[in-house]
Steps between C-alpha positions, in 0.01 A plus 500: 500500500794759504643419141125431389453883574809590369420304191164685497675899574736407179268431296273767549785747447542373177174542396498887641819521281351381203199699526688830551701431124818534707756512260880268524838596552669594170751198330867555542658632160633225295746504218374232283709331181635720245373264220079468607220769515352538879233253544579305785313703743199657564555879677381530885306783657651759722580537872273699690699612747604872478775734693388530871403099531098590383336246334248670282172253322574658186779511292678820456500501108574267240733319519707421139661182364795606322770299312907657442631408228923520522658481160800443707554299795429648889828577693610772276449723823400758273204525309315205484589425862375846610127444296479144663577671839185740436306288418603259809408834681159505364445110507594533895249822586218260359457718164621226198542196468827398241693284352837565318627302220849524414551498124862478476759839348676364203397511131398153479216551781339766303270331330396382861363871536259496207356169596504520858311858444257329273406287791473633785269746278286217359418332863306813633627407810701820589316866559882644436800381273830697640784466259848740445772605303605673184445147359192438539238745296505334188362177650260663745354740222427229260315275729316762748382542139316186474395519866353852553313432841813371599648762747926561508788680658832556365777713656783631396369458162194604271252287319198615295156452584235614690506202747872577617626713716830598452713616804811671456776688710680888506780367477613847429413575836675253659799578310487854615541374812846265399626824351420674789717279670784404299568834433537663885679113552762612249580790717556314809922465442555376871290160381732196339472503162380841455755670254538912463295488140126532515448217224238293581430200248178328320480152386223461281307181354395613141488874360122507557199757636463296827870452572561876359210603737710365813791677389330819433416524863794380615664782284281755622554407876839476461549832404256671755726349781814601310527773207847363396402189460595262212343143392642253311194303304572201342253179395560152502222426204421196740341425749676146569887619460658574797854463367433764234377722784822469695664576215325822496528568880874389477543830218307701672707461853798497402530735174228773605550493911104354565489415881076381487356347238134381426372200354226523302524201293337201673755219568738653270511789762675274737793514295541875602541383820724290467698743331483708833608220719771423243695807488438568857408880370152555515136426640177352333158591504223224404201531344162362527516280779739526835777412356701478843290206526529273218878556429805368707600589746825668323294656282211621731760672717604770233118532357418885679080480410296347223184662309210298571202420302277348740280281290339299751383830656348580186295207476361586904468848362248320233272322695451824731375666193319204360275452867457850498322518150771648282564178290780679216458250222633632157744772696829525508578598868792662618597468867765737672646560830166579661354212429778271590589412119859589550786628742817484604676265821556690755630226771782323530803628288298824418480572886883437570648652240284810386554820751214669661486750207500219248201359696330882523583527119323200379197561759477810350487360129260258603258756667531796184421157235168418759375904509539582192805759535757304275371290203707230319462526103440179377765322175173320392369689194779725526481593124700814544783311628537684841658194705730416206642833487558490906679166428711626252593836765572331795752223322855572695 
């Protein structure tokens, strides 16, 4: 009689459950093949459990099935893995569902992109496509083209159309703050590997208005922590060459006195540091990502900070706006410091090595850029040639 009224409790509960349109815990992310469209699996509801344990009968909002698309691979511990970690963030608070697919980075995956775009747009299955990189607007603007009610995102990158949003970064900003930084570091003659000479040193991917609008910050920051400063700016014109950028860092060290240098140059950055660790001579700073976190542990130990573009907070920053009716298709949307788009580390290294004044300095930066009281000129449509002719004065 007991497990007959058990039997009987159960399924009445389901029934009540049921009736109420309670709705499923979301799917795990998956990262299917590189080689198929998504179609395995059909997206699950959302959790209904909010912060503070309540269980509410009604979903909070919608709740979004999203695909990320990685024309790479994920372990790059930069930018792809910092959008799959937002949206990992929003797939665990019950707000998407996702799945990533994995594309593959080399030249013979690209046409991979085109078609995988094509059909992940032509299943209707996903309320949001999420895609990045420099590399990818010429494939997302021809086929959100032939699928206008499809909705995008790109980031770090612009497409064209009235059904993508395009989300960008100040990188200006955050290379205020490097210069900022680097400059007062260069000061700091008790520190090993500081040398007497305030030359601080630039590694650049390609002469370019994004790369050009790090370094115009970086310029500009540099100088406001130290008026005799000099910076050595050099570019790799790769992205992929890490030998050719210690080359650069190696000439920059040892013929023009540079004790920091920043990487701005994707992996060929890394080659900068090397350089560093080389000569035993100078520090690093990374870019993008935390780089004390994805290089050795040789190399980790003489990176000071790294600039951060903080893509996956982006993507969070997104869905705020989207559930709170500001949707920002067909904009280009820049995100700064207040809005957690960019910044600068400020653990680890940073904390042992930079003084208390160092740490004031850069606080200080950071809080005139938020309030208005020191704006960052931009290198992007710079047509009167403003951060060129900086470059060009500050060379040692």
């Amino acid at each position: 009689m007991k497990k007959f009224l058990m039997t009987l409790l159960s399924l009445i509960m389901v029934v009540a459950m049921v009736a109420s349109c309670a709705p499923s815990t979301p799917a795990e992310p998956t990262n299917p093949s590189t080689t198929q469209a998504p179609d395995a699996s059909e997206p699950a509801g959302e959790d209904p459990t909010e912060p503070g344990g309540e269980e509410p009968t009604e979903p909070a909002g919608k709740v979004y099935n999203v695909v990320n698309l990685v024309n790479g691979t994920l372990g790059d511990r930069s930018f792809f893995d910092s959008a799959e970690a937002g949206l990992a963030e929003l797939a665990a608070a019950g707000r998407i569902t996702y799945r990533t697919i994995e594309m593959g980075g080399d030249d013979e995956d690209q046409p991979k992109w085109l078609s995988t775009l094509y059909e992940v747009s032509e299943s209707g299955e996903y309320d949001l496509i999420v895609c990045g990189t420099y590399q990818m607007p010429e494939y997302l603007n021809e086929v959100a083209a032939e699928y206008p009610d499809q909705k995008y995102l790109i980031y770090d990158s612009e497409g064209d159309g009235d059904n993508i949003i395009n989300i960008n970064y100040k990188q200006n900003d955050m290379g205020y703050l490097v210069g900022v930084f680097a400059g007062a570091m260069t000061l700091e003659t008790d520190l090993e590997n500081i040398n007497g000479d305030s030359v601080v040193g630039f590694v650049g991917g390609i002469d370019s208005p994004v790369i050009n609008d790090f370094l115009y910050g970086f310029l500009l920051g540099a100088q406001y922590a130290n008026e005799d400063i000099k910076v050595d700016t050099r570019y790799v014109n790769s992205y992929v060459d890490p030998a050719r950028a210690k080359e650069l860092a190696l000439s920059m060290i040892n013929d023009n006195n540079c004790d920091i240098i920043w990487g701005v140059a994707g992996n060929s950055g890394n080659g900068a540091a090397e350089a560093a660790l080389e000569t035993g001579k100078a520090w690093f700073i990374g870019v993008d990502s935390d780089q004390e976190l994805t290089l050795s542990k040789e190399l980790a130990a003489i990176t000071l900070t790294s600039g951060l573009k903080n893509i996956g907070n982006s993507i969070v920053w997104f869905f705020d706006e989207l559930d709170a009716g500001r949707e920002h298709y067909g904009e280009n949307i820049l995100l700064g410091i207040p809005e957690g788009g960019v910044g600068i580390v400020t653990d680890k290294n940073f904390a042992t090595y930079a003084t208390d004044e160092i740490k004031a300095l850069v606080d200080e930066a950071t809080a005139g850029i938020v309030d208005g009281s020191i704006e960052v000129p931009t290198a992007i449509g710079d047509t009167e040639g403003a951060a060129e002719s900086l470059r060009d004065s500050l060379q040692p």
